[in-house]
N, CA, C and O atoms as a GROMACS GRO file, in nm:
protein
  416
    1UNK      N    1 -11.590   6.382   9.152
    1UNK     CA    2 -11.734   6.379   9.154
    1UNK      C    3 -11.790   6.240   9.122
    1UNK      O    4 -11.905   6.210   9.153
    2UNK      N    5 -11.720   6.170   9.068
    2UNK     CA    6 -11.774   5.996   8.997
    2UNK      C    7 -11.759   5.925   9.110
    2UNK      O    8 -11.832   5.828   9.130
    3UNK      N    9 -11.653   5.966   9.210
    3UNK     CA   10 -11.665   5.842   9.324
    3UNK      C   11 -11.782   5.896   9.421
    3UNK      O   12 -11.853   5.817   9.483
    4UNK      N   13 -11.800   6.069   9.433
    4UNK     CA   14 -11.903   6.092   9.544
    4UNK      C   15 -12.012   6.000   9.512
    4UNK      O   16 -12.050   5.904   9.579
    5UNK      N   17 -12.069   6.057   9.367
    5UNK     CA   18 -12.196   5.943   9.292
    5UNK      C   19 -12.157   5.778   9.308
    5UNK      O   20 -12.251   5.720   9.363
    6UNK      N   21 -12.096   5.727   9.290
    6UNK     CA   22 -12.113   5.613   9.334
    6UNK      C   23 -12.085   5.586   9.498
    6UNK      O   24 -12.162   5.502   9.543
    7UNK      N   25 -12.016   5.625   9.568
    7UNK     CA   26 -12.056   5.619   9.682
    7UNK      C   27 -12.180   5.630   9.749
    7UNK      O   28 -12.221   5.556   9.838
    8UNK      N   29 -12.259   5.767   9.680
    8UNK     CA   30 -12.375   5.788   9.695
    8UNK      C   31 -12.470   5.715   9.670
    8UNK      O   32 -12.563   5.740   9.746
    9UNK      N   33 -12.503   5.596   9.562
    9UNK     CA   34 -12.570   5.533   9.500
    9UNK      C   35 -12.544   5.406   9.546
    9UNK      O   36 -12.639   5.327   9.547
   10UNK      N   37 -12.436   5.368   9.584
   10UNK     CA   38 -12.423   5.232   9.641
   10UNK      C   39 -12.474   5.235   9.807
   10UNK      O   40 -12.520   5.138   9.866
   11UNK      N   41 -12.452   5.389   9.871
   11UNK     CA   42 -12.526   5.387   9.978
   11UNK      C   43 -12.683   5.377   9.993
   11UNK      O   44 -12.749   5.304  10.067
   12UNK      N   45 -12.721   5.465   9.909
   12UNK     CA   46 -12.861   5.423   9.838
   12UNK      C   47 -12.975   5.291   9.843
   12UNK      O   48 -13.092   5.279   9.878
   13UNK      N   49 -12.863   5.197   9.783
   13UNK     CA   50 -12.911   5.051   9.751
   13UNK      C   51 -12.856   4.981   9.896
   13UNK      O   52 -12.878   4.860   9.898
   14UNK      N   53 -12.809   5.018   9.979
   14UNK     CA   54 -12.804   4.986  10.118
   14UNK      C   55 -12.686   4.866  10.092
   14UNK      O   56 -12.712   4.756  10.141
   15UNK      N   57 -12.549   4.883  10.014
   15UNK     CA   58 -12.474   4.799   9.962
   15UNK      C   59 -12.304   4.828   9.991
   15UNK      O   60 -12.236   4.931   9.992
   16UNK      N   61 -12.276   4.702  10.011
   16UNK     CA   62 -12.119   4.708  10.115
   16UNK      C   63 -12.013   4.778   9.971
   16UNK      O   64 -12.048   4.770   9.853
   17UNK      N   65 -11.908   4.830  10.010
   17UNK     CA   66 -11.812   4.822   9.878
   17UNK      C   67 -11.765   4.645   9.858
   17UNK      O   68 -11.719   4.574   9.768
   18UNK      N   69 -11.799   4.634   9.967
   18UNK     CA   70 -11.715   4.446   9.897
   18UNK      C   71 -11.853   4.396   9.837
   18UNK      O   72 -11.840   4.344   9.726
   19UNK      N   73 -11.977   4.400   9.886
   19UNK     CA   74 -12.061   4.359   9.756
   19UNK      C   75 -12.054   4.384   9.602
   19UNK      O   76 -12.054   4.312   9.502
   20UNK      N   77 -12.049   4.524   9.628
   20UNK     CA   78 -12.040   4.611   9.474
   20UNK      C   79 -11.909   4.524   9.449
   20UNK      O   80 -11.915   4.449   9.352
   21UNK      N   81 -11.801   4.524   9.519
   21UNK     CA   82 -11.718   4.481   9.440
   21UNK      C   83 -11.711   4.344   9.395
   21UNK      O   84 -11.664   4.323   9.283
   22UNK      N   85 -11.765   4.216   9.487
   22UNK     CA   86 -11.792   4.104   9.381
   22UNK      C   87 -11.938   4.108   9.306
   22UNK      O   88 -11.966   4.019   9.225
   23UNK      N   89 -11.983   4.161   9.321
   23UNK     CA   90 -12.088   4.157   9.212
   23UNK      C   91 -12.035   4.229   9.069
   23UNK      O   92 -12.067   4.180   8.960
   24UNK      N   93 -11.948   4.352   9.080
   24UNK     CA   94 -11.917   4.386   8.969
   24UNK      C   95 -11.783   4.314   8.915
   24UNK      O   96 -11.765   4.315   8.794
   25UNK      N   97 -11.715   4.271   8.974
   25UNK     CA   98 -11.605   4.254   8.945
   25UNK      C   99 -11.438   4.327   8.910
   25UNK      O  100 -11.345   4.291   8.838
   26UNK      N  101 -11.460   4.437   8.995
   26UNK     CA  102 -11.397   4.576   9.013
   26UNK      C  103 -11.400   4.552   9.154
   26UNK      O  104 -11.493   4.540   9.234
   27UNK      N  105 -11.223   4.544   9.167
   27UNK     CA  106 -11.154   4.535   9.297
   27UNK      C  107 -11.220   4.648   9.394
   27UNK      O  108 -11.286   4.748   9.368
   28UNK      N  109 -11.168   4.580   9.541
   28UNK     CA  110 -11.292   4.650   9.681
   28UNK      C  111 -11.210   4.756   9.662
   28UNK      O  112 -11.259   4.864   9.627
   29UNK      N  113 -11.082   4.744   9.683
   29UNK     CA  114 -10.934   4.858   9.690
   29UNK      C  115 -11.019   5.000   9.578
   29UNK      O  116 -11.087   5.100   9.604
   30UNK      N  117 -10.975   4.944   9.465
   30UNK     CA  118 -11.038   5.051   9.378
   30UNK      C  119 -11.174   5.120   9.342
   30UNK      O  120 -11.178   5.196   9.245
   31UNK      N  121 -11.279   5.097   9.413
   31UNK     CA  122 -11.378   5.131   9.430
   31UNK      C  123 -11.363   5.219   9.598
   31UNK      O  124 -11.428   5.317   9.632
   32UNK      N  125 -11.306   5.180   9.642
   32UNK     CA  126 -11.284   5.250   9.801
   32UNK      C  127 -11.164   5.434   9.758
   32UNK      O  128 -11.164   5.553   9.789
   33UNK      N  129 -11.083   5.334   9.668
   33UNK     CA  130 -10.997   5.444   9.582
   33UNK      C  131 -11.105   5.580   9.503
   33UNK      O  132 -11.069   5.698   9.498
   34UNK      N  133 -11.213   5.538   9.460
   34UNK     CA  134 -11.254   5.594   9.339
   34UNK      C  135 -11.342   5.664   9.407
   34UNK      O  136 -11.387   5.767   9.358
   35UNK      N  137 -11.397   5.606   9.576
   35UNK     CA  138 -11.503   5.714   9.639
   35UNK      C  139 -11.441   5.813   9.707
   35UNK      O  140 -11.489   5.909   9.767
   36UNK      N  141 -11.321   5.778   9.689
   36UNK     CA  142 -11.239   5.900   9.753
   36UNK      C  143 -11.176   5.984   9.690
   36UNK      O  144 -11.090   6.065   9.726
   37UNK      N  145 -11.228   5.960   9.579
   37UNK     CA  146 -11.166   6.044   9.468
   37UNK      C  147 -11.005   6.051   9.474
   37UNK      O  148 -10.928   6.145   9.452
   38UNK      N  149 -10.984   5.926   9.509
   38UNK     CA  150 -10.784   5.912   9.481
   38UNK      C  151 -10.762   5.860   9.345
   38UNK      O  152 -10.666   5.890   9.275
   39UNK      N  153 -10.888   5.753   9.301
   39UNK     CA  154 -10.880   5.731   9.152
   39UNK      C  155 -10.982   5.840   9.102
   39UNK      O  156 -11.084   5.840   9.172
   40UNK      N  157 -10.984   5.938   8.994
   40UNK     CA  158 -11.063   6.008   8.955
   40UNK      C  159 -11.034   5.990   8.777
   40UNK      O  160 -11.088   6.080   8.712
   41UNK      N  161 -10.980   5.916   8.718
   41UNK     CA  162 -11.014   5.828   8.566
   41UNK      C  163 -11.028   5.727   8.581
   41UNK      O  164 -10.938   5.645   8.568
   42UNK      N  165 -11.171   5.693   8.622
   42UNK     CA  166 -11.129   5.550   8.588
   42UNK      C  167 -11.220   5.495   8.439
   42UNK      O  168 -11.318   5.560   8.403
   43UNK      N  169 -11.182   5.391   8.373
   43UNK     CA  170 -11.208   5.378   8.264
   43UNK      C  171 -11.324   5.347   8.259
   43UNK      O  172 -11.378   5.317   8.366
   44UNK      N  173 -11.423   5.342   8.103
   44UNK     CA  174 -11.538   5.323   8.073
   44UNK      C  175 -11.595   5.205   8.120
   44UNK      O  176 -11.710   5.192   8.162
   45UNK      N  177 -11.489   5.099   8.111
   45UNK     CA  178 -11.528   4.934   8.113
   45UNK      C  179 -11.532   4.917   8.271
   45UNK      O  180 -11.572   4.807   8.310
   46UNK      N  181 -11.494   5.018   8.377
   46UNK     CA  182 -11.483   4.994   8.478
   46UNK      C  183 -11.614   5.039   8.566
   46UNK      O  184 -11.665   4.987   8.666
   47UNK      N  185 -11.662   5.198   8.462
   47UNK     CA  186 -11.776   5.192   8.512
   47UNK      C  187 -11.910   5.180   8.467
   47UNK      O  188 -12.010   5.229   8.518
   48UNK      N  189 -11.900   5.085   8.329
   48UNK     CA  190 -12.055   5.009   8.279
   48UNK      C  191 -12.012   4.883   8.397
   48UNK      O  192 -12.115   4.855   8.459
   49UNK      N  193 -11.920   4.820   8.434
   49UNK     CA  194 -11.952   4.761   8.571
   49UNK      C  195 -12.016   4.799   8.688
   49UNK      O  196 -12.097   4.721   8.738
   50UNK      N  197 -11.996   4.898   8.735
   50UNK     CA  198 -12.054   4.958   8.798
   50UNK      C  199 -12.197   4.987   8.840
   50UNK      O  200 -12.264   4.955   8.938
   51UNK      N  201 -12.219   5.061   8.728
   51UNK     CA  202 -12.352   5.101   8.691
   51UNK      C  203 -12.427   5.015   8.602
   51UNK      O  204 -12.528   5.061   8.550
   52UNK      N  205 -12.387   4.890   8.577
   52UNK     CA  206 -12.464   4.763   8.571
   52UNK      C  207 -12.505   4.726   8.744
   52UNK      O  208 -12.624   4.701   8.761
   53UNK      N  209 -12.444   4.723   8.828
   53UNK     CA  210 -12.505   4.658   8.966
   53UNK      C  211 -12.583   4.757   9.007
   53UNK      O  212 -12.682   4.727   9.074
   54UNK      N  213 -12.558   4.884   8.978
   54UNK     CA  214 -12.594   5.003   9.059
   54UNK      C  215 -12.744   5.042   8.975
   54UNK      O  216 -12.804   5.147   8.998
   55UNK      N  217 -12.796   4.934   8.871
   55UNK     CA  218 -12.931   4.942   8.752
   55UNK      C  219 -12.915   5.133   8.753
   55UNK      O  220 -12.978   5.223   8.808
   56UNK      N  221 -12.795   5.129   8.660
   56UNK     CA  222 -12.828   5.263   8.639
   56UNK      C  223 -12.766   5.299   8.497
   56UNK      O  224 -12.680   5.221   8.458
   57UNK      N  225 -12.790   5.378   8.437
   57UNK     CA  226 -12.655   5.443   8.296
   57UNK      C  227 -12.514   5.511   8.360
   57UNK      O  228 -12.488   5.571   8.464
   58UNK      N  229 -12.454   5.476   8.267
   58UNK     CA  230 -12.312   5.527   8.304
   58UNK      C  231 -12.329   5.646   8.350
   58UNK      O  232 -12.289   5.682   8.460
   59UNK      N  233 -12.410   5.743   8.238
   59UNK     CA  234 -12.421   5.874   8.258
   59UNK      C  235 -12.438   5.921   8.385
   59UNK      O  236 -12.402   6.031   8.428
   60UNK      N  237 -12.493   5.832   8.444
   60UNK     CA  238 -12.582   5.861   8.562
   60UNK      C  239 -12.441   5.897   8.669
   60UNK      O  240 -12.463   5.949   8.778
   61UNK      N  241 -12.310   5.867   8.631
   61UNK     CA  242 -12.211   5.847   8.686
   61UNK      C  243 -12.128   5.969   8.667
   61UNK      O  244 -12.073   6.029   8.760
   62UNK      N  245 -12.122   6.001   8.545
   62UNK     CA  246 -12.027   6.068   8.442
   62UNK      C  247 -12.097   6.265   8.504
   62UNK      O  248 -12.038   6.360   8.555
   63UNK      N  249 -12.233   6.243   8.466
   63UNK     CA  250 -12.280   6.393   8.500
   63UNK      C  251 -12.383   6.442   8.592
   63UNK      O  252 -12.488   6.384   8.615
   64UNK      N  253 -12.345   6.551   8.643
   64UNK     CA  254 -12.495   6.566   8.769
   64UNK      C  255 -12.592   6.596   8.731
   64UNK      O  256 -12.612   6.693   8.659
   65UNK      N  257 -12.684   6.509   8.776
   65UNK     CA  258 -12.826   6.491   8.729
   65UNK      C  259 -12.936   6.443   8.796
   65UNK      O  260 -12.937   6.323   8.825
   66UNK      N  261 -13.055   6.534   8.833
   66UNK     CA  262 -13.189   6.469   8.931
   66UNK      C  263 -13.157   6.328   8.948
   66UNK      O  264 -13.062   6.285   8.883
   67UNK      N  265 -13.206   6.268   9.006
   67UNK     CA  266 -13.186   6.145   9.048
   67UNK      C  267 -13.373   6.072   8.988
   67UNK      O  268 -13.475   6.062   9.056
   68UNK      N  269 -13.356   6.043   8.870
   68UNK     CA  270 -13.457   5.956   8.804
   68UNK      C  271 -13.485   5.802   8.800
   68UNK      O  272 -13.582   5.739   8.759
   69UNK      N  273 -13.367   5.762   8.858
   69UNK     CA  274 -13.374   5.658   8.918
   69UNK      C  275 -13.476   5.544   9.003
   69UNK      O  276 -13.501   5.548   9.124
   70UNK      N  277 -13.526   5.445   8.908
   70UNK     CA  278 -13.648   5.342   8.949
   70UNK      C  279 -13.606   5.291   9.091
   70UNK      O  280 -13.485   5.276   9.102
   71UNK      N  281 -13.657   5.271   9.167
   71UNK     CA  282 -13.651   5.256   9.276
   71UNK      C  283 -13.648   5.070   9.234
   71UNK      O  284 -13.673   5.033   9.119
   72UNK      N  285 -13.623   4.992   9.322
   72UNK     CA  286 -13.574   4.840   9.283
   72UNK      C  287 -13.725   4.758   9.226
   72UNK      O  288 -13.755   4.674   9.141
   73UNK      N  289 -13.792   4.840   9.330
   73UNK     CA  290 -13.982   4.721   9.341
   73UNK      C  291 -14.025   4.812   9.190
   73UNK      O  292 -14.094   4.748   9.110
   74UNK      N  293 -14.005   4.886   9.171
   74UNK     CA  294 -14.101   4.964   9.022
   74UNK      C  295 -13.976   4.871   8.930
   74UNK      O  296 -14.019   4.762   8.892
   75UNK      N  297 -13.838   4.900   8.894
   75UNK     CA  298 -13.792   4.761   8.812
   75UNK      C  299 -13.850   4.670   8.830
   75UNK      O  300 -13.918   4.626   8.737
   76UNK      N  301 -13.848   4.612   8.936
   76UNK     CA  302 -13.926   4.464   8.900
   76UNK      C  303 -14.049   4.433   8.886
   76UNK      O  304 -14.096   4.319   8.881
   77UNK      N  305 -14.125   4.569   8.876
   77UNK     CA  306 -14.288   4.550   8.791
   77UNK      C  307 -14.261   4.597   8.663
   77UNK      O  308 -14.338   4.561   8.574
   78UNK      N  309 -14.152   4.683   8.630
   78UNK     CA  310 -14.153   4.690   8.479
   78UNK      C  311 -14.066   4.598   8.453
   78UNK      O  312 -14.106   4.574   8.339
   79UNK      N  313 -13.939   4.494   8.473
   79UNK     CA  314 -13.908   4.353   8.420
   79UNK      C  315 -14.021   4.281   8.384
   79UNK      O  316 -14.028   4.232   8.271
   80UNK      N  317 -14.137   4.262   8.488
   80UNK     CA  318 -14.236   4.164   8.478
   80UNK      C  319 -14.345   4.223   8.306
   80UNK      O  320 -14.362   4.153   8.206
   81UNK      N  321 -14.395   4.357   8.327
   81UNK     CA  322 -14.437   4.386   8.202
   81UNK      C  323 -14.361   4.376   8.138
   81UNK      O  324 -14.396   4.278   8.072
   82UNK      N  325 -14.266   4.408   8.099
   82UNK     CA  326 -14.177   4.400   7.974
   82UNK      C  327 -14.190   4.255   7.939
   82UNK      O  328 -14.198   4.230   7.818
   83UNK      N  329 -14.193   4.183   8.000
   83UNK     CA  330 -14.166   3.984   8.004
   83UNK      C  331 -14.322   3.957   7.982
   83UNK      O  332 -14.329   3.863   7.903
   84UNK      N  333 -14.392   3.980   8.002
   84UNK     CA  334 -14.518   3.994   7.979
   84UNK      C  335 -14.548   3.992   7.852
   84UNK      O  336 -14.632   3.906   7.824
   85UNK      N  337 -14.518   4.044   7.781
   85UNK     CA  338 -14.531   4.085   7.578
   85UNK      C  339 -14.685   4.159   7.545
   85UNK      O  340 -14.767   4.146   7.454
   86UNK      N  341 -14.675   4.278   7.719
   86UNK     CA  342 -14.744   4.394   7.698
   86UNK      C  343 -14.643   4.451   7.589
   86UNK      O  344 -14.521   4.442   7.599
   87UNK      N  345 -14.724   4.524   7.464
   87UNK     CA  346 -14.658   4.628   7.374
   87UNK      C  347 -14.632   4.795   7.456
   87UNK      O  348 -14.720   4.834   7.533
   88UNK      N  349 -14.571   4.837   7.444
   88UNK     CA  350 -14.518   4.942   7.499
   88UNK      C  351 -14.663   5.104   7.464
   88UNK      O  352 -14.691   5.187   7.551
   89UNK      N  353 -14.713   5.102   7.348
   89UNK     CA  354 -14.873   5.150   7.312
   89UNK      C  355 -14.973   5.097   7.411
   89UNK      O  356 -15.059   5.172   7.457
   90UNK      N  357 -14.964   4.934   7.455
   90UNK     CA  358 -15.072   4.891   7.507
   90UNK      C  359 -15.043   4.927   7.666
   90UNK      O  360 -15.129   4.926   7.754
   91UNK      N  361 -14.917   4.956   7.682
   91UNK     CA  362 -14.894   4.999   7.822
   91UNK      C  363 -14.924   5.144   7.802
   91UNK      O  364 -14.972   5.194   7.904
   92UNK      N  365 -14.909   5.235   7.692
   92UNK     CA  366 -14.965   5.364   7.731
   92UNK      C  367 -15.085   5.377   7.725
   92UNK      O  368 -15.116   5.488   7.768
   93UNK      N  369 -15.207   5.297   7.679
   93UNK     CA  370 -15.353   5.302   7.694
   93UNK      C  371 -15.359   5.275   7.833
   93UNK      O  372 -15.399   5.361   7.911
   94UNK      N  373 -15.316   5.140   7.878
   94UNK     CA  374 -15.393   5.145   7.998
   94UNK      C  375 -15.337   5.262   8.099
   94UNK      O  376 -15.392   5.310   8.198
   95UNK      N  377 -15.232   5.288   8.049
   95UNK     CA  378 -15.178   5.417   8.198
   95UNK      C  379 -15.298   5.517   8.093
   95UNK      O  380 -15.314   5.608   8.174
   96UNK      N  381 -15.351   5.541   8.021
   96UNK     CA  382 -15.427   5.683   7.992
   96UNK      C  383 -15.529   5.674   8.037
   96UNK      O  384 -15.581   5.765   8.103
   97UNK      N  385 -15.607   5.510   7.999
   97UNK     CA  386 -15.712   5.454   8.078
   97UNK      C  387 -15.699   5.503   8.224
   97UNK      O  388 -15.779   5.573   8.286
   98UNK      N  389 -15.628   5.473   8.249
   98UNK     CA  390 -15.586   5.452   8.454
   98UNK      C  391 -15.617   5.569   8.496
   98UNK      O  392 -15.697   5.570   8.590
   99UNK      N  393 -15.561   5.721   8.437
   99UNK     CA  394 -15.518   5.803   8.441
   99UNK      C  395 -15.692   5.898   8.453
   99UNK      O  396 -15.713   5.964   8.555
  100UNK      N  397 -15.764   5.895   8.380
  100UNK     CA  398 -15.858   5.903   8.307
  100UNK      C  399 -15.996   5.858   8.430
  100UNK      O  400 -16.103   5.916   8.443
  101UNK      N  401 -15.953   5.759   8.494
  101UNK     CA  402 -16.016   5.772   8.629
  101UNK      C  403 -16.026   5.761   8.718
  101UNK      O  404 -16.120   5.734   8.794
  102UNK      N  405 -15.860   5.796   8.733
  102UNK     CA  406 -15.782   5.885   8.873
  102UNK      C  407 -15.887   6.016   8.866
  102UNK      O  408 -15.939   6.061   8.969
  103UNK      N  409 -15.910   6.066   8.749
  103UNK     CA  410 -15.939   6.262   8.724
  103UNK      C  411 -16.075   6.256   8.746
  103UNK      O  412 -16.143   6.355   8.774
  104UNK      N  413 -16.109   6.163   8.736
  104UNK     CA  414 -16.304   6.137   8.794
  104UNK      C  415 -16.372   6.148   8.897
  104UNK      O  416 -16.493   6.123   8.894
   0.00000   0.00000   0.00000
C-alpha cells in the first residue's frame, strides 16, 4: 500500500520516478521497486525523503487517509504568510473578518 501512495502522489505532482529520485536522493531502481510493492519495508529515513519532495507527512504514506493535501499554489501563499511575520491569531481574524462578509 506505501508504494501505491507514493506512486499515486508522485503522479499527482505530475513527477518522473527519476525526478523524485534525484531530488530525494533514493535510488530510481528502489522507488520503481517500492511502487510495485516488491520493496514493501522500506525504512523511515527512506521515506521522510520521500515525503519531503512529495510536501507531505510521512503519515501521509504509512496510513489511508482523505487526501488533505495543499495543493502547490496554496503552499506557496502560506510560505509567503508565514515569511511575512503575520501571527497565526492575526491570520485567524482576518479569515473571520473575510468570512464575515462572504455571509453578507
Amino acid at each position: 500500500m506505501i508504494g501505491y501512495r507514493v506512486k499515486s502522489l508522485r503522479e499527482e505532482r505530475e513527477m518522473s520516478i527519476s525526478e523524485l529520485s534525484t531530488k530525494s536522493g533514493v535510488a530510481k531502481s528502489y522507488i520503481s521497486s517500492l511502487e510495485r510493492n516488491l520493496q514493501t519495508n522500506p525504512t523511515i529515513l527512506v521515506l521522510e525523503k520521500i515525503a519531503r519532495i512529495l510536501s507531505i507527512k510521512v503519515d501521509a504514506l504509512l496510513y489511508e487517509q482523505p487526501d488533505k493535501s495543499l495543493d502547490e499554489e496554496w503552499m506557496e501563499i502560506m510560505q509567503d504568510v508565514m515569511g511575512s511575520g503575520i501571527s497565526k491569531e492575526e491570520m485567524r481574524e482576518f479569515i473571520q473578518d473575510r468570512s464575515g462578509l462572504l455571509k453578507a
